[in-house]
C-alpha positions as CSV (number, residue, x, y, z in Angstrom):
1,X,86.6,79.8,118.7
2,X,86.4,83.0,120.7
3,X,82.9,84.3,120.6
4,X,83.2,88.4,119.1
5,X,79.4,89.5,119.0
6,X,79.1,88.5,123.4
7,X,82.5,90.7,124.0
8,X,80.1,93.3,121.8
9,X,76.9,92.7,123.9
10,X,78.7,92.5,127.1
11,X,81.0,96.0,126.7
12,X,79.4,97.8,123.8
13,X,75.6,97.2,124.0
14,X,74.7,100.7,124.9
15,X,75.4,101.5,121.2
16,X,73.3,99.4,119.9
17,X,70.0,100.8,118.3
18,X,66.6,99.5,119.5
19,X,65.7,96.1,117.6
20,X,69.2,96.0,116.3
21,X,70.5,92.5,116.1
22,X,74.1,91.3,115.9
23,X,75.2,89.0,112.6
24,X,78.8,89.0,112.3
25,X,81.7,89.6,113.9
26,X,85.4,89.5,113.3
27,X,88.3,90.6,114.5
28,X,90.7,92.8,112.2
29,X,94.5,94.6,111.9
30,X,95.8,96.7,109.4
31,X,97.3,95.0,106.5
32,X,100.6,93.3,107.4
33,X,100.3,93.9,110.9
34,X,100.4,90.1,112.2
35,X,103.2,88.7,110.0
36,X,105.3,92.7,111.0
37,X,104.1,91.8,114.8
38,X,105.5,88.3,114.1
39,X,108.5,89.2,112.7
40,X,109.3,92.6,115.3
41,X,108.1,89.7,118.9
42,X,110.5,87.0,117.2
43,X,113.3,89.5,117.2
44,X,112.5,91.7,120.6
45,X,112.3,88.2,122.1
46,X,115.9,88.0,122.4
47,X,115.3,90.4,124.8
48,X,112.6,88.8,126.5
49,X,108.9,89.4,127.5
50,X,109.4,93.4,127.5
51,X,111.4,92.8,123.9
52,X,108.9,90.9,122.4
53,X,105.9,93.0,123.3
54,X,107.6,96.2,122.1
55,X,108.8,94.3,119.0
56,X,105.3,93.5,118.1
57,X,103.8,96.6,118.6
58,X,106.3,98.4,116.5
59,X,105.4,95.9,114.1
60,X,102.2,96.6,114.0
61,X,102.8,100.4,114.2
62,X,104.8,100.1,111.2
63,X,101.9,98.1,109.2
64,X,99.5,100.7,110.2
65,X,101.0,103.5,109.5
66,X,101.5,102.6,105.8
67,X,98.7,101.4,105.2
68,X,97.2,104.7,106.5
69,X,99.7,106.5,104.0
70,X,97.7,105.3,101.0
71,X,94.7,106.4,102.0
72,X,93.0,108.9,99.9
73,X,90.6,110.4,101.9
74,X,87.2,110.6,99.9
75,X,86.2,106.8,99.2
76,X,84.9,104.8,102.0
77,X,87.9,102.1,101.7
78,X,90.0,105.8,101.7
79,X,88.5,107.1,105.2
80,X,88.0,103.6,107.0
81,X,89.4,103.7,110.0
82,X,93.1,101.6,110.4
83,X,93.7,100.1,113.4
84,X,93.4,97.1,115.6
85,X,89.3,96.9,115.0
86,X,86.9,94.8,115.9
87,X,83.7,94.6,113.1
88,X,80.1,93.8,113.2
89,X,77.3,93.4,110.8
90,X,74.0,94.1,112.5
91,X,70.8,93.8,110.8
92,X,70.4,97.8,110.6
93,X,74.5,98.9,110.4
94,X,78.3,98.1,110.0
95,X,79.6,99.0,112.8
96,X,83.3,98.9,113.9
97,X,84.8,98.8,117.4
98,X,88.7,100.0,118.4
99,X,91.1,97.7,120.1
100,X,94.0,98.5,122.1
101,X,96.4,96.2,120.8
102,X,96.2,92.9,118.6
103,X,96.1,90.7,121.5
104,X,93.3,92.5,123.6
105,X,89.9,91.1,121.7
106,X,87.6,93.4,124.2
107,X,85.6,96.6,122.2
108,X,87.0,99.7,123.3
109,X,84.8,102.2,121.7
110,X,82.9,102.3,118.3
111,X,85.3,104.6,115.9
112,X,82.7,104.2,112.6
113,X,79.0,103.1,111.7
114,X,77.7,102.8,108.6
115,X,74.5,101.7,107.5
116,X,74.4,98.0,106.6
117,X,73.9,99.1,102.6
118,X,78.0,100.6,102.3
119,X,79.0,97.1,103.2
120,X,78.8,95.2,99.8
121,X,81.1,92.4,100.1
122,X,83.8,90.5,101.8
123,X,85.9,87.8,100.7
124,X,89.1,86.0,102.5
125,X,92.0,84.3,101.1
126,X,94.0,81.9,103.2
127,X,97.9,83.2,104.0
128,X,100.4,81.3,105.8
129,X,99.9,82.9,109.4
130,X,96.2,84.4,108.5
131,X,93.8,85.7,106.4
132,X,93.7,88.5,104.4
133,X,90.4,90.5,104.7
134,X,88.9,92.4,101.7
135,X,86.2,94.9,102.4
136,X,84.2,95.9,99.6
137,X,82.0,99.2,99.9
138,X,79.1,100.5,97.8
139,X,81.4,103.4,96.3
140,X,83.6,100.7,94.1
141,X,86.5,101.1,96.7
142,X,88.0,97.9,98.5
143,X,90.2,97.7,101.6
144,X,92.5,94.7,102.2
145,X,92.9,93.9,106.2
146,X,94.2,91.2,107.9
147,X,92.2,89.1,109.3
148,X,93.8,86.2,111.6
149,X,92.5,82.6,111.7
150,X,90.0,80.9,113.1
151,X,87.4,82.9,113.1
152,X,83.9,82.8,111.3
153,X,84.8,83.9,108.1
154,X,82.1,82.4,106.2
155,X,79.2,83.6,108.3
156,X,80.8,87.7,107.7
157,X,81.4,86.6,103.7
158,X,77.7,85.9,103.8
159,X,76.3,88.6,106.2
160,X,78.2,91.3,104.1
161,X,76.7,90.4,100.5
162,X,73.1,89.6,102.0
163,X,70.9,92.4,101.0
């Protein structure tokens, strides 16, 4: 298992606050982008490398843009940012990181922080090709993402409902 929090420390450290301490990390896509990127690669790849990479990022263009389209704009789960993310619970914030694409894991830039208190919950259920990522935030809204697999679910379930 990949380790998130040093890909934050090693590009992303000069965002961190002084004494701030990483907890969690995981990796995130919008909803239905991995099985649309599956589905949209699998095809393109009749067409080879160049098929399957522009199959799976009109998948996951597809997935994102939806999801975006329900948005309504005034609750935290309404405004969060959709997109290939990277998130991290400090102990002072919840901070989340852009990623180019759903194969690059590296940070590009932090797109939203939050202080640690928004983040309420987080729970996973298992699918068949991930996880499924629910984010609850302090305003009563929730925000389903995916969430991939194998990576440390439990310790972000916990660092999210710790007070």
């Amino acid at each position: 298992m990949a380790d998130w929090q040093k890909l934050v420390r090693k590009h992303q450290s000069d965002v961190l606050e002084p004494g701030e301490e990483l907890v969690a990390t995981l990796l995130a896509a919008p909803n239905g982008a991995i099985k649309a990127a599956a589905i949209a690669g699998g095809v393109g790849g009749v067409l080879g490398s160049a098929g399957t990479t522009a199959g799976m990022r009109a998948g996951g263009a597809k997935a994102q843009a939806s999801q975006v389209a329900t948005q309504d704009g005034q609750t935290f789960a309404g405004t969060f940012p959709i997109t290939y993310v990277l998130l991290t619970i400090t102990n002072q914030r919840f901070l989340v990181f852009s990623r180019a694409s759903a194969t690059l894991k590296k940070p590009e830039q932090l797109i939203a922080a939050y202080p640690k208190e928004v983040l309420v919950g987080a729970a996973t259920k298992k699918g068949f090709m991930n996880r499924k990522l629910t984010l609850s935030f302090a305003d009563g809204s929730e925000l389903v993402l995916d969430g991939g697999m194998a990576q440390p679910f439990d310790k972000f379930e916990k660092a999210a409902t710790a007070a």
